[in-house]
C-alpha positions as CSV (number, residue, x, y, z in Angstrom):
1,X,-23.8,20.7,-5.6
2,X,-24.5,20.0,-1.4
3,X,-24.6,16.2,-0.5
4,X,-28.6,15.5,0.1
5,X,-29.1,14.0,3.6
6,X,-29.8,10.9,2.2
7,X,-27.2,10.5,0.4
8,X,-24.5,10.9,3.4
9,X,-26.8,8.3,5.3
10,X,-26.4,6.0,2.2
11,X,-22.8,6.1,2.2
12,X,-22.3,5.9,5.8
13,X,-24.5,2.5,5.9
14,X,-22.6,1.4,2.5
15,X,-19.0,2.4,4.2
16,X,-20.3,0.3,7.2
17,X,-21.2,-2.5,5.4
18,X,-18.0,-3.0,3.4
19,X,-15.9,-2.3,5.8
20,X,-15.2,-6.4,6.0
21,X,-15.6,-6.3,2.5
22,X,-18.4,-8.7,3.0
23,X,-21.5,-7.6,2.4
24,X,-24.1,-9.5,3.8
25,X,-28.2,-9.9,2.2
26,X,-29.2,-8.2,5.3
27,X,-26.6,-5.0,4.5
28,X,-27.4,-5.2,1.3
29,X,-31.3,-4.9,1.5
30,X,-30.7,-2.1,4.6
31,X,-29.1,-0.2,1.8
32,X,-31.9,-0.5,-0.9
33,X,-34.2,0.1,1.6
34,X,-32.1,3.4,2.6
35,X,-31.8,4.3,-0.9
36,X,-35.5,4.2,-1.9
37,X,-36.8,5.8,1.3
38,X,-37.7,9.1,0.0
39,X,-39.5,7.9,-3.3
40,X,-36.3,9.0,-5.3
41,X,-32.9,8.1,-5.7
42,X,-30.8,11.3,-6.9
43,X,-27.6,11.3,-9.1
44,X,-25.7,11.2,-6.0
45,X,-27.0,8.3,-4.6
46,X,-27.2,6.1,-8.3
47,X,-23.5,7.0,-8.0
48,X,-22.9,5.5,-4.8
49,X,-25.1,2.5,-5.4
50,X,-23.2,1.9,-9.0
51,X,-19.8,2.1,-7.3
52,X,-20.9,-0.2,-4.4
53,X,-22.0,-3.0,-7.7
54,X,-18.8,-2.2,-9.1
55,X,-17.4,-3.9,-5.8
56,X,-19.2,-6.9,-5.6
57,X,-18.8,-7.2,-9.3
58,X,-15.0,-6.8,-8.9
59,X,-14.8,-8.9,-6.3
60,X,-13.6,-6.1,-3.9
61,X,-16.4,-6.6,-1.7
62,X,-17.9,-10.2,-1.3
63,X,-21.7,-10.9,-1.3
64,X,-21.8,-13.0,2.2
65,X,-24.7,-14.8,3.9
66,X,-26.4,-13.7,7.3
C-alpha cells in the first residue's frame, strides 16, 4: 500500500514534534489539525496518531506547555 501524502506530512510534523520528546499543546493541535485536513483520517494515519498516544501515555514523550 503507497504512503498517502498526508500521511508522510503527519509523520514528519509528529517526528518534529517529539523530537525533544516534549510535545507541546501547540504541536499537539498542529498535528490534529494536520490529521483532519482532508475530511478523513486513513489507516495510516490512525496508526501514527495511536502510536504518537502510546508515547505520551508511556511517558516516552511528555505533554509540555507553550
Amino acid at each position: 500500500m503507497k504512503t498517502s501524502s498526508s500521511a508522510k506530512i503527519l509523520a514528519e510534523a509528529i517526528n518534529r514534534a517529539i523530537e525533544d520528546h516534549i510535545i507541546t499543546t501547540s504541536e499537539y493541535e498542529e498535528i490534529l489539525r494536520i490529521a483532519n485536513e482532508d475530511g478523513i483520517i486513513d489507516p495510516e494515519e490512525r496508526a501514527l496518531l495511536s502510536q504518537l498516544q502510546e508515547m505520551i501515555a508511556d511517558r516516552t514523550v511528555r505533554r509540555g506547555v507553550v
